[in-house]
matplotlib code that plots the C-alpha trace (Angstrom):
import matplotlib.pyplot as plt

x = [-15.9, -15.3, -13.0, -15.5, -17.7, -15.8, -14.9, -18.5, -19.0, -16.6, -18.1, -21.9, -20.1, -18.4, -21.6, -23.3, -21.0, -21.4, -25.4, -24.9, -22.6, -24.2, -22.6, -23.5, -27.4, -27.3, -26.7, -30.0, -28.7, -25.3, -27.5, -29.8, -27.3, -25.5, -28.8, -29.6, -25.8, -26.6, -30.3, -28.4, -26.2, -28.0, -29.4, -26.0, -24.2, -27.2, -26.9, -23.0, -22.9, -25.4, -22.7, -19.9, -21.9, -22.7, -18.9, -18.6, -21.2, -19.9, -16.2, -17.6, -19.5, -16.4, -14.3, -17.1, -16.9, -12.9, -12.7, -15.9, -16.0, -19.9, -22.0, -25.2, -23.1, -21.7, -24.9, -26.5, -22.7, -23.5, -27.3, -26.9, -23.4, -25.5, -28.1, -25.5, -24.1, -27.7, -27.4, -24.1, -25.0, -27.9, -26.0, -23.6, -25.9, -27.9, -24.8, -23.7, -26.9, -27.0, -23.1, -24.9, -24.4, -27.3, -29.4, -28.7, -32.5, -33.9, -34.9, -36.5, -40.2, -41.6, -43.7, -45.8, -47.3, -50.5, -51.6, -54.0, -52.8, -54.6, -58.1, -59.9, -62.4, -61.5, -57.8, -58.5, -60.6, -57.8, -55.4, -58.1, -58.1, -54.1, -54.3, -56.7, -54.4, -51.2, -53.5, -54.6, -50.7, -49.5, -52.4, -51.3, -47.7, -49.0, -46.9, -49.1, -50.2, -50.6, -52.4, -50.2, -52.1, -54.9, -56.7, -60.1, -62.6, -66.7, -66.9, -64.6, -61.0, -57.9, -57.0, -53.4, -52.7, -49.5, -49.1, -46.4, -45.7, -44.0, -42.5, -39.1, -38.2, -40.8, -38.8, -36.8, -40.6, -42.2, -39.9, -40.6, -44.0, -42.3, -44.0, -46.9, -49.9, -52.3, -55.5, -58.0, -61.9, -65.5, -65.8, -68.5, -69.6, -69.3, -72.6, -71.8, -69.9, -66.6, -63.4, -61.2, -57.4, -56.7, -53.3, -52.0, -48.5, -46.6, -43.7, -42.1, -39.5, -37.8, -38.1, -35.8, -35.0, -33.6, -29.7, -30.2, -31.2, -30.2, -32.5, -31.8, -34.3, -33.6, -34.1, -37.9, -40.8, -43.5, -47.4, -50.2, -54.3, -57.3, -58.0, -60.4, -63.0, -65.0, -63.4, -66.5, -66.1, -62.4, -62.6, -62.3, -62.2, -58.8, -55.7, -54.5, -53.0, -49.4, -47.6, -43.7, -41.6, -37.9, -36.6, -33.3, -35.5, -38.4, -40.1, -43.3, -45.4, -48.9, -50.9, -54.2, -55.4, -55.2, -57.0, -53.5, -51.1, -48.0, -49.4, -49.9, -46.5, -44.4, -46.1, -45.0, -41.8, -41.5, -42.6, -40.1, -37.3, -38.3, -38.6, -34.6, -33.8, -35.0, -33.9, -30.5, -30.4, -31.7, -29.1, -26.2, -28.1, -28.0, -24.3, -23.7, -26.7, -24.7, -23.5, -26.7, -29.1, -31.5, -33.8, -36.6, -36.5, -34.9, -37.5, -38.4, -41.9, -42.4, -42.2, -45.0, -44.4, -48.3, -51.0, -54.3, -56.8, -60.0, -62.1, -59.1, -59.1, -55.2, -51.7, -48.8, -45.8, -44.1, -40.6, -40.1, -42.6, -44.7, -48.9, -50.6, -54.6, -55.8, -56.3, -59.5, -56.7, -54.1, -56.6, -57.0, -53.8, -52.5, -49.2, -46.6, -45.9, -45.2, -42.6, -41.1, -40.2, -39.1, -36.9, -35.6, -35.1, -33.0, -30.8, -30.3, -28.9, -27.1, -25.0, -24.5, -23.0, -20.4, -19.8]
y = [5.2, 8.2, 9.8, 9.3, 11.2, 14.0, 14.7, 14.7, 17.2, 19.1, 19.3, 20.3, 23.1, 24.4, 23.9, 25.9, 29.2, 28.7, 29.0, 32.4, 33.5, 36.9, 35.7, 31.9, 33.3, 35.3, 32.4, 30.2, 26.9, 27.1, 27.8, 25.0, 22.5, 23.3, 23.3, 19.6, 18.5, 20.5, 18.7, 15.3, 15.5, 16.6, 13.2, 11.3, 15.3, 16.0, 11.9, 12.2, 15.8, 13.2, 10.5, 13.1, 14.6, 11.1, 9.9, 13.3, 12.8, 8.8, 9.9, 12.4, 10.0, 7.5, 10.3, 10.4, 6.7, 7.1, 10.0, 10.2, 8.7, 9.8, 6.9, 8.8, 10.5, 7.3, 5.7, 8.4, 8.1, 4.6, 4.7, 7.7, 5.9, 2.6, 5.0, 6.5, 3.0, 2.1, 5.6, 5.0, 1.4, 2.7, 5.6, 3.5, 1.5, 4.4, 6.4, 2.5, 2.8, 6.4, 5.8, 2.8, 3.6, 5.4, 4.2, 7.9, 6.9, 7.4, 11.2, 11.1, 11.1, 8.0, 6.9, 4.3, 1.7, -0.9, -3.4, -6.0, -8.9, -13.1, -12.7, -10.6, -8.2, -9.0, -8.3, -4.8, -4.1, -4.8, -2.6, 0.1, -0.9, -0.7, 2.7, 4.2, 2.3, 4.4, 7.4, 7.3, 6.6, 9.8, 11.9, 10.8, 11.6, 15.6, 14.1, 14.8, 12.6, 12.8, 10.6, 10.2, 7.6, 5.2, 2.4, 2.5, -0.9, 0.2, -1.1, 1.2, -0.8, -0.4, -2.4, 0.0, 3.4, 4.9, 7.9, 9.8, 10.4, 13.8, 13.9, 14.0, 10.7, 9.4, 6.2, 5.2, 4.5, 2.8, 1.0, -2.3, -2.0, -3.5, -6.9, -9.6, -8.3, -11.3, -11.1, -13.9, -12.7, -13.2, -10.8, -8.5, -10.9, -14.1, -15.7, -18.6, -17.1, -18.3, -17.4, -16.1, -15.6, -12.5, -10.4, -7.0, -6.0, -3.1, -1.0, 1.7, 4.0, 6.6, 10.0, 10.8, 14.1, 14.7, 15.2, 11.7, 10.0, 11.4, 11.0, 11.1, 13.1, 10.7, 7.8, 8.4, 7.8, 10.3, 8.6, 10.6, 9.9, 10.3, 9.8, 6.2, 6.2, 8.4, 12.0, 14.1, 16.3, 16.1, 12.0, 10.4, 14.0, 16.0, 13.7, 14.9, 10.9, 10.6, 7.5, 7.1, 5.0, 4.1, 2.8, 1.6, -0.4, -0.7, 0.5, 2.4, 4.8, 5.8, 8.8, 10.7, 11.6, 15.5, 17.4, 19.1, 16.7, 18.8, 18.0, 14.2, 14.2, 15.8, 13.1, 9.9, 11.5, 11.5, 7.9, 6.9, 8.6, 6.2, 3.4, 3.7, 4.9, 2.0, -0.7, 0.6, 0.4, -3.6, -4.0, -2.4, -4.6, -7.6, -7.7, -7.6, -9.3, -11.5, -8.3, -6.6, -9.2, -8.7, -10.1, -8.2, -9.4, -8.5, -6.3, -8.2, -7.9, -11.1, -12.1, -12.7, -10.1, -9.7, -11.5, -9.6, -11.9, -10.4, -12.9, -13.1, -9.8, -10.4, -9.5, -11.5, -9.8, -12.7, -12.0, -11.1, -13.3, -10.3, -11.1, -8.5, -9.0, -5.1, -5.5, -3.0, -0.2, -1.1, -0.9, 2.7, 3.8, 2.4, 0.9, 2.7, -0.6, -2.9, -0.4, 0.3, -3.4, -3.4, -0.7, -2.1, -5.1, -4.0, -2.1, -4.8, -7.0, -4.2, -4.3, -8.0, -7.1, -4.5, -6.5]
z = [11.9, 14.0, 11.6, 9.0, 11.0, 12.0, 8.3, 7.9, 10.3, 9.0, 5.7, 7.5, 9.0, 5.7, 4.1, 6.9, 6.2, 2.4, 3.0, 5.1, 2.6, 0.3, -2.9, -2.5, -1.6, -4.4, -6.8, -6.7, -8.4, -6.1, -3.0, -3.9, -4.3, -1.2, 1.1, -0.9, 1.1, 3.7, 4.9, 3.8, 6.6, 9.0, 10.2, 10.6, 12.2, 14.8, 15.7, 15.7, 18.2, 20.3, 20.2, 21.3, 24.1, 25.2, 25.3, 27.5, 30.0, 30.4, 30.8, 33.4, 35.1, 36.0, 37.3, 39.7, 40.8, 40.7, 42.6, 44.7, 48.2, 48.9, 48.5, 47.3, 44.7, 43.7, 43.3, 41.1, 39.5, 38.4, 37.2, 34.7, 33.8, 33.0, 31.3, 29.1, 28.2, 26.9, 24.8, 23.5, 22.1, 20.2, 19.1, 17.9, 15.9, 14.6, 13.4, 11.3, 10.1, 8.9, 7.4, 5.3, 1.4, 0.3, -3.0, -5.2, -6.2, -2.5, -2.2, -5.7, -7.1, -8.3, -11.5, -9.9, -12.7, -11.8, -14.4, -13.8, -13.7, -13.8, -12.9, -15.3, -14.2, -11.0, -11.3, -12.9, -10.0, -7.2, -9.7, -8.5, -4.9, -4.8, -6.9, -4.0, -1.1, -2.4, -3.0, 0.7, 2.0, -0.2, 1.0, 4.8, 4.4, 2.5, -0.6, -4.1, -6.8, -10.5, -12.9, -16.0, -18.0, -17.0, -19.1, -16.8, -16.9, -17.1, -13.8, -11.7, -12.1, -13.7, -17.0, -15.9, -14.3, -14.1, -12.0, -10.5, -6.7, -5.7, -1.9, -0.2, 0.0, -2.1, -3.7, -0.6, 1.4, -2.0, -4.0, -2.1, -3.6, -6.9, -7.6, -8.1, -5.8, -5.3, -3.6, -2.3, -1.7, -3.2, -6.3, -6.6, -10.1, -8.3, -7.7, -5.7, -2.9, -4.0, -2.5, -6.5, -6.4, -8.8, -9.1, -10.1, -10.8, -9.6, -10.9, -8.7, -10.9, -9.8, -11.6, -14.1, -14.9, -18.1, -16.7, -15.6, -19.4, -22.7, -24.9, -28.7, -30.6, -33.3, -31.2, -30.9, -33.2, -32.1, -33.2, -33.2, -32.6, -31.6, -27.8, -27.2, -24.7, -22.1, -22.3, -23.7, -27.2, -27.9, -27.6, -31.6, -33.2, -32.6, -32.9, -29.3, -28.3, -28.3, -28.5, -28.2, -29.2, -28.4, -31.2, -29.8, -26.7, -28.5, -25.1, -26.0, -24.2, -24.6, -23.0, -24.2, -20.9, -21.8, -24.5, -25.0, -27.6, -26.0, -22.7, -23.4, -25.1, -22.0, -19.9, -22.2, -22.0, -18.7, -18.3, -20.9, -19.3, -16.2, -18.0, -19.4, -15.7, -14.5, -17.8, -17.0, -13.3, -13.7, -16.4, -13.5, -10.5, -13.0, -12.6, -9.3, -8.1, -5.6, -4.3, -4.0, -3.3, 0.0, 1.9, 0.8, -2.8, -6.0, -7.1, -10.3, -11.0, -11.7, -7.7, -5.7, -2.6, -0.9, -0.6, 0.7, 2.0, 2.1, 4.5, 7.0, 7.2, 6.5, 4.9, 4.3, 3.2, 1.6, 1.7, 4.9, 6.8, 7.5, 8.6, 9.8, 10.2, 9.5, 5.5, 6.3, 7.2, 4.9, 2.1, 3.5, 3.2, 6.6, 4.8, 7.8, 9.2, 6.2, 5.1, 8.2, 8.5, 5.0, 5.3, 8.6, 7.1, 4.2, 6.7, 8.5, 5.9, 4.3, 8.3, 7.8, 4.6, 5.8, 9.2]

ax = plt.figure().add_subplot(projection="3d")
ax.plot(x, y, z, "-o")
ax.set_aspect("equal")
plt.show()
């Protein structure tokens, strides 16, 4: 491990002259991708330099209790040498941790998809209530949001939304959202006072930039129409609806949420290049599933992951045995904890793995 670490520092310090050098600065794309390397080592370097110093300060600390015949000094000798022992174990574990392979996905943007799911009215209202949760959890971390197609209900839900998510790190804190959301509470068009069981299903894709998927031209059938629904003038009279298909997949992707066809079209593009991105990342997971399997799920969207249980005032993360009885705040965006133990999670069997 320590050798692996070194080199690593090694290459943060070359990468640090390159960055200072006129002829690298003066070459944007080279400079970019450098400083990219540069900030994704400086986690695992700044923890490593810790490490060293560490291993330093413990090595001076014995001299002291070999050499030393003051008591006093050989007290304060053994307490920070016990303190440092402390340090070093976490060290050890964070630096394993950081050294972990990373998912190439992680730093990306995300194309978040909601679709209502059993339940009817009911369902496409929860897809709202998880649209405004994630809205809420993006606005908290200053990350931006952008609606890139929604099929709204007259009653303020979400028959689907797709929307994309820009931030550092965006997919590695949101693509445990993947799966069957179900909820448990009194709709606002049940009479009795009944306690309904609806769902909504999420999708988390990473962005896809066009280096990432080639798309044939050919491969595409480009539809267009006119724009259903509330939307003022332009609805039903300029043909400004674009609809995709992928002929090869057969995936297809509709947007008329802009007046603009070009507009509408660049944005089904971009939730088609997702959509491959993502077909051929299951296809690559499907074969090694054994390999990559984890405790936190396989991401199918087909698995129940959260149940949100509106008269407890209660979440159950299902596949990790999480309850937590603040629903009120994780409604409003208060999702830092569920993650975190997701994440942690993850890592943690990802260490069992390599151990």
């Amino acid at each position: 491990m320590l050798e692996k670490l070194q080199a690593l520092e090694d290459k943060y310090e070359e990468l640090s002259r390159l960055l200072s050098d006129p002829q690298v600065i003066a070459d944007q794309a080279e400079f970019q991708k450098h400083a990219k390397a540069h900030a994704a080592l400086t986690d695992i370097v700044t923890a490593y330099r810790e490490y060293k110093e560490t291993l330093k300060r413990r090595d001076e600390a014995k001299e002291i209790l070999a050499e030393e015949s003051d008591k006093e000094l050989r007290e304060l000798a053994e307490l920070e040498l016990e303190e440092l022992d402390a340090k070093k174990e976490d060290l050890e574990q964070q630096l394993k941790v950081l050294l972990l392979p990373k998912d190439p996905n992680d730093e990306k943007n995300v194309i978040m998809e909601i679709r209502a799911g059993t339940g009817g009215e009911e369902a496409a209202l929860f897809a709202g209530d998880l649209f405004r949760m994630y809205s809420r959890y993006v606005e908290g971390r200053n990350w931006s949001i952008e609606v890139l197609s929604e099929n709204a209900t007259d009653i303020g839900g979400y028959k689907e939304i797709i929307f994309q998510v820009s931030g550092q790190g965006a997919y590695s804190q949101l693509k445990f959202e993947s799966g069957v959301h179900r909820v448990q509470r009194v709709p606002v068009t049940e009479t009795q006072g009944r306690v309904h069981t609806s769902a909504a299903t999420v999708a988390v894709l990473p962005e896809a930039e066009e280096v990432d998927v080639d798309i044939d031209p050919n491969d595409l059938r480009i539809d267009v129409f006119c724009s259903s629904g509330p939307g003022g003038q332009s609805v039903n009279t300029t043909q400004s609806a674009v609809r995709v298909t992928h002929i090869p997949t057969g995936i297809v992707v509709s947007c008329q949420d802009e007046k603009s066809q070009h507009k509408n079209k660049d944005k089904a593009l971009k939730i088609l290049r997702a959509r491959l991105l993502d077909k051929a990342v299951a296809e690559q997971q499907g074969e090694l599933a054994e390999a990559r399997k984890t405790m936190v799920g396989s991401g199918d969207r087909s698995e129940r992951i959260r149940t949100y249980n509106y008269p407890q005032n209660r979440v159950t993360d299902h596949r990790i045995g999480l309850t937590l009885h603040k629903l009120d705040a994780i409604m409003q965006g208060d999702l830092g904890e569920i993650i975190e133990a997701l994440v942690t999670t993850e890592q943690a069997e990802k260490l069992k793995n390599v151990e």
